[in-house]
N, C-alpha and C positions, 0 to 999 in steps of 0.2 A: 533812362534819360531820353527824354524827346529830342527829335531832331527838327530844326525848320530849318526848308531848302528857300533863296532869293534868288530868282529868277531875273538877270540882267538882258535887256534885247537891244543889242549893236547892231546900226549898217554900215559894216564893211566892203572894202574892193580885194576881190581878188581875181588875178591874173598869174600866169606862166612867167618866168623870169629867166635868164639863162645861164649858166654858169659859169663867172668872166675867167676863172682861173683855167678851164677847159680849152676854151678860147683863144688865149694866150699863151696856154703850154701846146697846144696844136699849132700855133702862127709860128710861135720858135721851131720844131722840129719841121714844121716844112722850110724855115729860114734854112735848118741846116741841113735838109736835102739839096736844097738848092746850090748850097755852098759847096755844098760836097761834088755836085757836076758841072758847076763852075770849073773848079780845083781840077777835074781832071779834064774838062774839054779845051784849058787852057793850056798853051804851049811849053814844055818846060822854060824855065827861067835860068839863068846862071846867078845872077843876084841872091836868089829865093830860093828856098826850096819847097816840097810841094804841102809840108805841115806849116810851116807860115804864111804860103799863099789860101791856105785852108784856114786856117787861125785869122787874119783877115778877114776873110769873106764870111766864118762862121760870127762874128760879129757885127758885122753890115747887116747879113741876110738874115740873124736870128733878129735885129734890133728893127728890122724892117717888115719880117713875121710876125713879130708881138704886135708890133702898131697895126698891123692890118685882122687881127685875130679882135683889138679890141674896139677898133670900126665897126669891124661885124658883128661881135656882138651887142654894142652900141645900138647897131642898127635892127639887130632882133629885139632887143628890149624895147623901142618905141614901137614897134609893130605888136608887139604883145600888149604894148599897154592901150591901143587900141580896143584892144579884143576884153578889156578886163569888163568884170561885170560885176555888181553891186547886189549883196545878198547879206541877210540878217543873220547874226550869230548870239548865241546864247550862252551867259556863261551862268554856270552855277554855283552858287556858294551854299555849302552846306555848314549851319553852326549849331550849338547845344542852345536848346530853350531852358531858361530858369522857370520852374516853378514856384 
Protein backbone atom coordinates (compact mmCIF):
# COMPACT_ATOMS: atom_id res chain seq x y z
CA UNK A 1 0.00 0.00 0.00
CA UNK A 2 1.48 3.49 -1.01
CA UNK A 3 2.01 5.97 1.37
CA UNK A 4 1.64 9.96 0.63
CA UNK A 5 3.49 12.11 3.19
CA UNK A 6 1.65 16.41 3.42
CA UNK A 7 4.03 18.48 4.31
CA UNK A 8 2.54 21.38 6.63
CA UNK A 9 5.02 24.76 6.92
CA UNK A 10 4.19 26.97 10.33
CA UNK A 11 5.97 30.13 11.63
CA UNK A 12 6.24 29.69 15.12
CA UNK A 13 7.85 31.57 18.28
CA UNK A 14 9.78 30.17 20.43
CA UNK A 15 11.35 31.17 23.57
CA UNK A 16 12.74 29.86 27.22
CA UNK A 17 10.09 29.96 29.74
CA UNK A 18 10.71 29.36 33.49
CA UNK A 19 9.26 27.09 35.74
CA UNK A 20 6.72 29.06 38.11
CA UNK A 21 6.31 26.10 40.36
CA UNK A 22 10.22 26.04 41.05
CA UNK A 23 9.91 29.60 41.75
CA UNK A 24 7.57 29.49 44.20
CA UNK A 25 8.52 26.27 46.06
CA UNK A 26 12.16 28.11 46.45
CA UNK A 27 10.35 31.58 47.57
CA UNK A 28 8.52 29.32 50.37
CA UNK A 29 11.54 27.52 51.77
CA UNK A 30 13.56 30.61 51.85
CA UNK A 31 10.20 32.15 53.58
CA UNK A 32 10.89 29.38 56.08
CA UNK A 33 14.42 29.88 56.63
CA UNK A 34 13.85 33.14 57.34
CA UNK A 35 11.18 32.17 59.89
CA UNK A 36 13.12 29.99 61.41
CA UNK A 37 16.00 32.89 62.38
CA UNK A 38 13.44 35.10 63.06
CA UNK A 39 12.14 32.49 65.84
CA UNK A 40 15.34 31.99 67.26
CA UNK A 41 16.93 35.67 67.07
CA UNK A 42 13.83 36.71 68.91
CA UNK A 43 13.80 36.98 72.69
CA UNK A 44 11.97 34.32 74.53
CA UNK A 45 8.36 35.26 75.08
CA UNK A 46 6.22 34.20 78.10
CA UNK A 47 2.96 34.39 76.19
CA UNK A 48 4.47 32.19 73.27
CA UNK A 49 6.38 29.67 72.95
CA UNK A 50 8.98 29.28 70.36
CA UNK A 51 6.86 26.60 67.92
CA UNK A 52 4.00 29.19 67.74
CA UNK A 53 6.18 32.09 67.33
CA UNK A 54 7.62 29.93 64.54
CA UNK A 55 4.12 28.75 63.22
CA UNK A 56 3.42 32.57 62.79
CA UNK A 57 6.41 33.69 61.10
CA UNK A 58 6.40 30.32 59.02
CA UNK A 59 3.24 31.84 57.45
CA UNK A 60 4.09 35.48 56.98
CA UNK A 61 7.60 34.58 55.56
CA UNK A 62 6.47 31.49 53.43
CA UNK A 63 3.30 33.78 52.05
CA UNK A 64 5.79 36.52 51.43
CA UNK A 65 8.51 33.95 49.78
CA UNK A 66 5.95 32.74 47.36
CA UNK A 67 5.00 36.34 46.20
CA UNK A 68 8.26 37.25 45.70
CA UNK A 69 9.39 33.78 44.01
CA UNK A 70 6.43 34.61 41.46
CA UNK A 71 7.74 38.37 40.83
CA UNK A 72 10.69 36.91 39.74
CA UNK A 73 9.84 34.72 37.86
CA UNK A 74 7.33 37.01 36.32
CA UNK A 75 10.01 38.97 35.61
CA UNK A 76 12.22 36.15 33.84
CA UNK A 77 9.50 35.34 31.68
CA UNK A 78 9.19 38.91 29.97
CA UNK A 79 12.79 39.09 29.67
CA UNK A 80 12.72 35.72 27.88
CA UNK A 81 10.15 36.76 25.80
CA UNK A 82 12.29 39.34 24.66
CA UNK A 83 14.83 37.12 23.41
CA UNK A 84 12.01 34.70 21.59
CA UNK A 85 12.60 34.23 17.98
CA UNK A 86 10.48 33.18 15.14
CA UNK A 87 11.34 29.94 12.98
CA UNK A 88 9.40 27.60 10.76
CA UNK A 89 8.10 24.24 11.67
CA UNK A 90 7.00 21.34 9.73
CA UNK A 91 4.68 18.89 10.53
CA UNK A 92 4.06 15.81 8.84
CA UNK A 93 1.19 13.91 8.14
CA UNK A 94 1.56 10.60 6.66
CA UNK A 95 -1.64 8.68 5.13
CA UNK A 96 -2.48 5.60 2.84
CA UNK A 97 -3.10 6.40 -0.92
CA UNK A 98 -6.03 4.66 -2.59
CA UNK A 99 -5.45 3.20 -5.59
Amino acid sequence: MPLETEVARDTVTVRRAPKYSRFLTLGALLGAVVALILTVAFPDNDEFDKGQVFGFLLLACATVGVALGAVVALLIDRASARRAKAVTAEHETIHPVDE
